[in-house]
C-alpha positions in Angstrom: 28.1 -18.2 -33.5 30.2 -18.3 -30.4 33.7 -19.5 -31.1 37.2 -19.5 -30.7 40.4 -19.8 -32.4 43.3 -21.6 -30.7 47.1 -21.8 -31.4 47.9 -25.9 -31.5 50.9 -26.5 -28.9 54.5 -26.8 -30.0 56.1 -29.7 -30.5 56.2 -32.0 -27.6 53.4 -30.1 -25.9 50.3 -32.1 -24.3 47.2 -32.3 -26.5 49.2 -31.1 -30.0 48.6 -34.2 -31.5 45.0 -34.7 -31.0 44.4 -31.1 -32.4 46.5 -31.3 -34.9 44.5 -34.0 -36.3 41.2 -31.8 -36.0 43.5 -29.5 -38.4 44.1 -32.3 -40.9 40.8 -33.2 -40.9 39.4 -30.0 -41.9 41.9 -29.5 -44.6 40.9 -33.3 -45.9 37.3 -32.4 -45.8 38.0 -29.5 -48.0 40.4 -29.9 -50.0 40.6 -33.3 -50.7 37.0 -34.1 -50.5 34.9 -31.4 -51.7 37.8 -29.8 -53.8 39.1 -33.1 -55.6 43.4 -32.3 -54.8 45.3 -35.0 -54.2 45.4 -36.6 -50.7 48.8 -37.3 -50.4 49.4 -33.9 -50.9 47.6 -32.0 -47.9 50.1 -33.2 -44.8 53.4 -32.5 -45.9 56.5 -31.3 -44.5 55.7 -27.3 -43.4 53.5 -29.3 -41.0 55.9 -30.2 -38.3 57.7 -27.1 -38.0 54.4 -24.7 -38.8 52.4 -22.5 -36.1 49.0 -24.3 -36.9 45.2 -22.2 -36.0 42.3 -23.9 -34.8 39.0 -22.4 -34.8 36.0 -24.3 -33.2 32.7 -23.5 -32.1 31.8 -22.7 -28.3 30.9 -24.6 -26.0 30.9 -28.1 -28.1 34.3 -27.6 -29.3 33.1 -28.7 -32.7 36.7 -28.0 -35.2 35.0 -26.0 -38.2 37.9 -23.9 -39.6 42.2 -23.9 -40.0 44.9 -21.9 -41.2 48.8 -22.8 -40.5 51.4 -20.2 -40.5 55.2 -20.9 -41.2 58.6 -18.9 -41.0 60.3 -19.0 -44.7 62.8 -16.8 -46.7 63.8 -15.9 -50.0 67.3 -14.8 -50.9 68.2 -14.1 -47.1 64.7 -12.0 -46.8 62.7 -13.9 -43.9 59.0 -13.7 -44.4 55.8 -15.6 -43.0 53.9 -17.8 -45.3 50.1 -18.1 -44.9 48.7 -21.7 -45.7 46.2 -24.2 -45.9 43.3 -22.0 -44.6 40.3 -24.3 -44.4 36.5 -23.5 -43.6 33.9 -26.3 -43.7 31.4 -25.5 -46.3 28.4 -25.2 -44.4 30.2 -22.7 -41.9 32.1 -20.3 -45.0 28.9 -17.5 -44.4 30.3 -16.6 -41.4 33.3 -14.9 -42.1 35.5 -17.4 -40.1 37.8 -17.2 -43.0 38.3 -13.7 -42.4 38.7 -14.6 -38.5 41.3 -17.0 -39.1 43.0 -14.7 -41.3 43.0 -11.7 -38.8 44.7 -14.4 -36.2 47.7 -15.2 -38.3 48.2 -11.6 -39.0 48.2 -11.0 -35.2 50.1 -13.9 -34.6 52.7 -13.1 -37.2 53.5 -9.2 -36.2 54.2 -10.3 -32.6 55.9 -13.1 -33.5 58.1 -10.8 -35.7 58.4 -8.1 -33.1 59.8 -10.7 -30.5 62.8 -11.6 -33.5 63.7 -7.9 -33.0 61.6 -6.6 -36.6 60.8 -2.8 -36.3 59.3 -1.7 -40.0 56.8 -4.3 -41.4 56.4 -8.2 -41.9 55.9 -9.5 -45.1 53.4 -12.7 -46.0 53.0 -14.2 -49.0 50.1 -16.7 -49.8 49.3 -19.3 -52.7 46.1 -18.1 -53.8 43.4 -20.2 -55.8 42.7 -18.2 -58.6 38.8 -18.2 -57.4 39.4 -16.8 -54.4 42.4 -14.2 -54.8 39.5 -11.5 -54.4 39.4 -12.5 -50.7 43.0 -12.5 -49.8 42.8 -8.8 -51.8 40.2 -7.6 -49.1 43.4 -7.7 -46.7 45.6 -5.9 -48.8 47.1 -8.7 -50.7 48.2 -7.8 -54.4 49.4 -10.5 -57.0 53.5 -11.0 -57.5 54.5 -12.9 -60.3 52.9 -14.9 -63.2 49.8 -17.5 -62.1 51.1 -21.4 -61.9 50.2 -24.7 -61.4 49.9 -25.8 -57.8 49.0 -29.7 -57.5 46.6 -29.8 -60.2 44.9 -26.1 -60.2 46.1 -22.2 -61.4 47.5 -19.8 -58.0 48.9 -17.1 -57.6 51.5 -16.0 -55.1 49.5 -13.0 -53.2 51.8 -10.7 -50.9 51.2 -8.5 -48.2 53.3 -6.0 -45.6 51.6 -5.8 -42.6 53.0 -2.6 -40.9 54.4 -3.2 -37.2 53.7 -0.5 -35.4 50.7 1.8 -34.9 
């Protein structure tokens, strides 16, 4: 399937808004819908502030898939946080997920690089339990002890995603 995965504009920028919704919607469609979580809990406040992807199917621009990225640290440590990666059910065969994935990696090692980072970047994910076999495919292993995340078991997955060749 031709396709193509956008980064939203900034703040401020023309056509954020509109795109930004095609985001939400996704992540409504699939998490609150087909997955049951709490609406109220799917825009929060990471969304203003977070580097949001797009991915949407050529040429009808049809929004299928989403992941947002955002800046965090721990202790003084900065690190990326990878969140809220959506693909609509009927498109999840496709690999998009893995797509979308591979952009915010991208996405995140430049970003670091242009901060003046010369070793590695570190993200960290929230994990469904179901699924932390396909953040491990990237090189994601488990920290920590599994928790509650609005209503269902995670687990933080982390990986260091080396910044030069």
């Amino acid at each position: 399937m031709i396709h193509e995965i956008i980064l939203i504009p900034s703040v401020g920028q023309s056509g954020r808004e509109k795109l930004l919704q095609q985001c939400y919607d996704i992540r409504i469609d699939v998490f609150h819908r087909e997955q049951g979580f709490p609406l109220d809990t799917e825009i929060d406040e990471l969304d203003e502030t977070a580097e949001h992807f797009l991915l949407r199917l050529l040429p009808s621009l049809q929004p299928i898939g989403t992941v947002r990225a955002s800046r965090t640290s721990s202790q003084g440590v900065p690190y990326y946080k990878l969140s809220r990666l959506a693909v609509l059910d009927e498109y999840r065969k496709h690999h998009f997920g893995r797509e979308l994935v591979f952009a915010l990696h991208e996405w995140t090692i430049a970003d670091s690089l242009s901060r003046g980072d010369e070793q590695s970047v570190k993200v960290a994910c929230h994990s469904q339990i179901p699924v932390k076999a396909f953040y491990a495919k990237f090189g994601y292993t488990p920290e920590g002890d599994e928790f509650d995340e609005d209503g269902a078991p995670h687990q933080k997955m982390v990986v260091r995603l080396p910044l030069s060749p």
